[in-house]
C-alpha positions as a Markdown table, in Angstrom:
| # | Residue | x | y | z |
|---|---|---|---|---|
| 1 | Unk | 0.0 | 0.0 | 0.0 |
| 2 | Unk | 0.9 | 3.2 | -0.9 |
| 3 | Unk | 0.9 | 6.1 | 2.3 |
| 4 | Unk | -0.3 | 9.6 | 1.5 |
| 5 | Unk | 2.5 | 12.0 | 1.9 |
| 6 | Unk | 2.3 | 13.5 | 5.3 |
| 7 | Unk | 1.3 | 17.3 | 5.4 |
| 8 | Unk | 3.2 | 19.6 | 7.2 |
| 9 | Unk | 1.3 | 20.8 | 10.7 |
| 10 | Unk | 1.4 | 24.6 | 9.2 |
| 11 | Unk | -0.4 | 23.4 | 5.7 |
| 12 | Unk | -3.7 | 22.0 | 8.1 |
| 13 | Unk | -7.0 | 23.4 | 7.2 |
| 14 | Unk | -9.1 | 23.8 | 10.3 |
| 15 | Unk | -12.0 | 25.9 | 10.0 |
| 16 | Unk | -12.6 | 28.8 | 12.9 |
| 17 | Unk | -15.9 | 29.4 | 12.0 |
| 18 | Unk | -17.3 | 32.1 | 10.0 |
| 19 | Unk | -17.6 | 29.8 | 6.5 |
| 20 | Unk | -21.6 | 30.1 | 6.6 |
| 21 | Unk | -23.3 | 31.1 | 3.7 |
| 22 | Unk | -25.8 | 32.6 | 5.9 |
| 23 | Unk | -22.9 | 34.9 | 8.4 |
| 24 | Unk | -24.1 | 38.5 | 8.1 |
| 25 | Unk | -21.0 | 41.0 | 7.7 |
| 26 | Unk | -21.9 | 44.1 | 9.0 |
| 27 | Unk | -19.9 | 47.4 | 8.9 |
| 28 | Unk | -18.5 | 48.6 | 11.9 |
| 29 | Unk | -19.7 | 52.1 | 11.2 |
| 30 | Unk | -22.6 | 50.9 | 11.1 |
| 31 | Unk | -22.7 | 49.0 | 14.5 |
| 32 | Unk | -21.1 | 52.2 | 16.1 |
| 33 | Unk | -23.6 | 54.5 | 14.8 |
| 34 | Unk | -26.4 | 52.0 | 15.9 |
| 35 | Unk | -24.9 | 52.1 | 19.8 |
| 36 | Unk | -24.3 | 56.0 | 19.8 |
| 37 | Unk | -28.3 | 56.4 | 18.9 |
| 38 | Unk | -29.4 | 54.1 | 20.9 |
| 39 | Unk | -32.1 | 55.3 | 23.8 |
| 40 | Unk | -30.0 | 54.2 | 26.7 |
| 41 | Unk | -26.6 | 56.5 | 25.3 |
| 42 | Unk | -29.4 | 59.1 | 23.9 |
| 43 | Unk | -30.8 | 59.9 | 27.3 |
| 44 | Unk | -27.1 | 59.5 | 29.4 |
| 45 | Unk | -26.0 | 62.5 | 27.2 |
| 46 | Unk | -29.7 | 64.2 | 27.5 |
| 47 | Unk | -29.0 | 63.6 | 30.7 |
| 48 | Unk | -25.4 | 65.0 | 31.1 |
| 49 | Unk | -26.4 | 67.9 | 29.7 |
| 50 | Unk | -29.5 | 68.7 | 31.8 |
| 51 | Unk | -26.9 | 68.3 | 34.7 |
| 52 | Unk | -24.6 | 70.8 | 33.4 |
| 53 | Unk | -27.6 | 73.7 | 32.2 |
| 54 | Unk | -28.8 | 73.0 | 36.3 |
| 55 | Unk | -25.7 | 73.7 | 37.7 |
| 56 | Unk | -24.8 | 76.2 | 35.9 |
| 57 | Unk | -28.2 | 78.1 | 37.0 |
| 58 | Unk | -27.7 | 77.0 | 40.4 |
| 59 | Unk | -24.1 | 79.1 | 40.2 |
| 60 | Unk | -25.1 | 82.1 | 38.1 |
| 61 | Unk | -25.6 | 85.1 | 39.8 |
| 62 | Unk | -29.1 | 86.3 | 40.3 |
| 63 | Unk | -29.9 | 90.1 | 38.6 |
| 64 | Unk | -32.6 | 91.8 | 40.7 |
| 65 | Unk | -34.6 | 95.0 | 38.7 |
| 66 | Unk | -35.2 | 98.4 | 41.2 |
| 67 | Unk | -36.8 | 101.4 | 40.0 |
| 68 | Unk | -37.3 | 104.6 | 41.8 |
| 69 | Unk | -39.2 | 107.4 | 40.4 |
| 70 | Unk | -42.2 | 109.7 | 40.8 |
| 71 | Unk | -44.4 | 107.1 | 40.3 |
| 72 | Unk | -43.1 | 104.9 | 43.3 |
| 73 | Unk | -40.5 | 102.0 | 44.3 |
| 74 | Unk | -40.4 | 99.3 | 41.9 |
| 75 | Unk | -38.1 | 96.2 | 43.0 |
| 76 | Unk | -38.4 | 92.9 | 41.4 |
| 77 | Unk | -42.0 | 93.5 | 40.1 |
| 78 | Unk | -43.5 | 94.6 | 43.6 |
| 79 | Unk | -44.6 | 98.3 | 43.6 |
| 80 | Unk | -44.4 | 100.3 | 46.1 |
| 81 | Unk | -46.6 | 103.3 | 46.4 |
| 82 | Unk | -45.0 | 106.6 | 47.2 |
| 83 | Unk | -46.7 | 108.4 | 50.3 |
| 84 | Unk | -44.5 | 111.6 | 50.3 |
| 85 | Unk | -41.4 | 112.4 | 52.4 |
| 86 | Unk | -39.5 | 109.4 | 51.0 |
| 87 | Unk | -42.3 | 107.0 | 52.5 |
| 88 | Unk | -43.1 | 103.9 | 49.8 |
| 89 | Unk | -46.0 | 101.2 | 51.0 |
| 90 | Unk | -46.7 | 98.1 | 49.0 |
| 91 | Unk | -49.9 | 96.1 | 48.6 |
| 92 | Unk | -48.2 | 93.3 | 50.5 |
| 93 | Unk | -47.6 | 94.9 | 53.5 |
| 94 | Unk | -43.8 | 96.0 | 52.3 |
| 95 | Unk | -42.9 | 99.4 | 53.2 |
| 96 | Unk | -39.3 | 101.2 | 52.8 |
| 97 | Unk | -38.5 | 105.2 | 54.0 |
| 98 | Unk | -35.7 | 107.0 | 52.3 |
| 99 | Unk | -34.1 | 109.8 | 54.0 |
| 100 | Unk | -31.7 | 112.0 | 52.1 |
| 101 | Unk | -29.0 | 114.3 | 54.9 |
| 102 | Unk | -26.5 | 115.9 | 53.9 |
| 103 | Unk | -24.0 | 112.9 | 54.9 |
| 104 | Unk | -25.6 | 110.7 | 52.4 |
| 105 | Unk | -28.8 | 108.8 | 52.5 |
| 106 | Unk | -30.5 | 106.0 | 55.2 |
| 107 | Unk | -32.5 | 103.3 | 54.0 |
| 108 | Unk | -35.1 | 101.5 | 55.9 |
| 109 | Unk | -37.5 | 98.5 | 54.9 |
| 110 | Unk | -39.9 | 95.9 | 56.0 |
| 111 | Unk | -41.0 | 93.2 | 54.5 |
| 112 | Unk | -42.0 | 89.7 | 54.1 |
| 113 | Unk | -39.8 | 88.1 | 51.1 |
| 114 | Unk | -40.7 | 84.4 | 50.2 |
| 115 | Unk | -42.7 | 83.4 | 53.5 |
| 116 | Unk | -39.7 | 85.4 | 55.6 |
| 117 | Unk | -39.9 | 88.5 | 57.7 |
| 118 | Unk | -37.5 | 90.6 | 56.6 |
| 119 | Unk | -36.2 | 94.5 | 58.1 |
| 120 | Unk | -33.3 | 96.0 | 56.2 |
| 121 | Unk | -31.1 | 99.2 | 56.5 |
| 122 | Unk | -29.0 | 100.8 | 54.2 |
| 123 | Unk | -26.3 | 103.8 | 54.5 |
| 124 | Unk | -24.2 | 105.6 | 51.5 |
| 125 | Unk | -20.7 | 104.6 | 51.8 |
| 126 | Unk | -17.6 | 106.3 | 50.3 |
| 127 | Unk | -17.9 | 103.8 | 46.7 |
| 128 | Unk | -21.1 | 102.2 | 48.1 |
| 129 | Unk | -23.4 | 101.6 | 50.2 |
| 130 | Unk | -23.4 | 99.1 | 53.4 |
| 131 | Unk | -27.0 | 97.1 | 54.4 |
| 132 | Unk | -27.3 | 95.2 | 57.6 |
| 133 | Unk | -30.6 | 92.9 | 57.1 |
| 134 | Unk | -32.6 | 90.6 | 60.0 |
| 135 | Unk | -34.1 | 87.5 | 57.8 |
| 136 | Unk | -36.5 | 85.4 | 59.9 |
| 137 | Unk | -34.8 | 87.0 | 63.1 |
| 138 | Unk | -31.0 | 85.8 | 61.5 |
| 139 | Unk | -28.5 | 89.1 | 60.9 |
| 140 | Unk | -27.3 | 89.0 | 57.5 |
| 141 | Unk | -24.6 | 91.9 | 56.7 |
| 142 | Unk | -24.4 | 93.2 | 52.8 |
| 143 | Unk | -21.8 | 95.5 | 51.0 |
| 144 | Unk | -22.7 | 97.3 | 47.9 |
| 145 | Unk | -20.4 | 98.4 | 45.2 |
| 146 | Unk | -21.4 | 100.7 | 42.5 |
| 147 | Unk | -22.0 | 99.3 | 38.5 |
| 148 | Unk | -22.5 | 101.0 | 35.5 |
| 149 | Unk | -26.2 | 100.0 | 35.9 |
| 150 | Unk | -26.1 | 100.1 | 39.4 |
| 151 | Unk | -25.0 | 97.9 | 42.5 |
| 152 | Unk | -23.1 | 94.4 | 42.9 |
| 153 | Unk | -24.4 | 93.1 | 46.3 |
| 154 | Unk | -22.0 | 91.1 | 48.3 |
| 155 | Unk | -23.6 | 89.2 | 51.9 |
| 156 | Unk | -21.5 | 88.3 | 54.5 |
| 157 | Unk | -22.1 | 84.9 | 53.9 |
| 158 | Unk | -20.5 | 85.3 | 50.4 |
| 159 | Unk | -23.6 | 85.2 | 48.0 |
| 160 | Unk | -24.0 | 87.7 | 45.5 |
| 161 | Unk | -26.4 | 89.9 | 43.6 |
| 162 | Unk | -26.4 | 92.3 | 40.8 |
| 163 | Unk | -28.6 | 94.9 | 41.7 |
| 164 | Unk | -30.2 | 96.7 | 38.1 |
| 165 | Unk | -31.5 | 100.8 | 38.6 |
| 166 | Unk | -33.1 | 102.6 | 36.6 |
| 167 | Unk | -34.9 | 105.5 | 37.1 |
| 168 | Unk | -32.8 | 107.2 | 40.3 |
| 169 | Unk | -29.5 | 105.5 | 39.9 |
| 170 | Unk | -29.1 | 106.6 | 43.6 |
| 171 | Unk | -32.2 | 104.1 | 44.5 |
| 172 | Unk | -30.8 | 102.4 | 48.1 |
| 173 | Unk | -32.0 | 98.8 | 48.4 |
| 174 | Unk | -32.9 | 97.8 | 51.9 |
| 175 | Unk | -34.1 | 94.5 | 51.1 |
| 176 | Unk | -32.8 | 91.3 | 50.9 |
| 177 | Unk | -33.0 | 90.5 | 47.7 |
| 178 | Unk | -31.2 | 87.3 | 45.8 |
| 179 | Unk | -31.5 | 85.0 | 48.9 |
């Protein structure tokens, strides 16, 4: 009998799978695409970027709108009547007195802001003006510096406000606004 020649180990044929007619090859673009779009990855990045737009509200400083004129007090959409002699009174119970002296001017408010009692007093500084506040019987301390459109509030506990005049670009703010 004749013997087949023996083969080599490296010339063997074994199949690894992946010879059936009915294998579907599909492109890995396509696969990528198909797991980038998917719901799971669509609402991680919707997601993501709700996260970021919320903290970036939660840091941004809040912009509060005073007016003073003949008409009255207007701060942050609550009018304030004026009674004469620098006396404003609100609807809400809110009432602030402006006195002008020669040394500058003196501030005083009342109010209730957000479901808290609030009193406030504000004096004319050299670039400013300095508030001391009492929020739900708590002191609360405020320094004012002058803007271009009007004052950057700083509390003593290191929040801020940007405080918008128009109107009397003089307007003090005794109320404790941006908390």
């Amino acid at each position: 009998m004749h013997e087949p020649p023996e083969r080599a180990p490296r010339d063997l044929r074994i199949p690894l799978g992946g010879l059936s007619p009915n294998a579907v090859r599909r492109p890995r673009l396509r696969r990528t695409l198909r797991t980038l779009l998917s719901w799971p990855m669509v609402a991680a990045v919707v997601g993501i970027v709700a996260a970021l737009a919320g903290g970036l509200l939660a840091t941004a400083e809040p912009r509060i709108d005073v007016r003073l004129d003949a008409a009255g007090y207007r701060i942050d959409g609550e009018q304030l009547q004026s009674q004469g002699s620098g006396v404003y009174v609100g609807s809400g119970g809110a009432a602030l007195v402006i006195a002008r002296r020669p040394q500058g001017q003196v501030a005083g408010a009342s109010a209730v802001l957000d479901g808290r009692s609030m009193t406030g007093r504000c004096e004319t500084a050299a670039a400013g003006e300095t508030c001391r506040f009492t929020v739900d019987g708590a002191p609360l301390s405020a320094t004012d510096q002058r803007t271009d459109d009007g004052w950057h509030r700083t509390y003593s506990d290191g929040r801020t406000v940007s405080i918008h005049l128009t109107g009397d670009h003089d307007a003090p703010v005794p109320f404790a606004v941006g908390r």
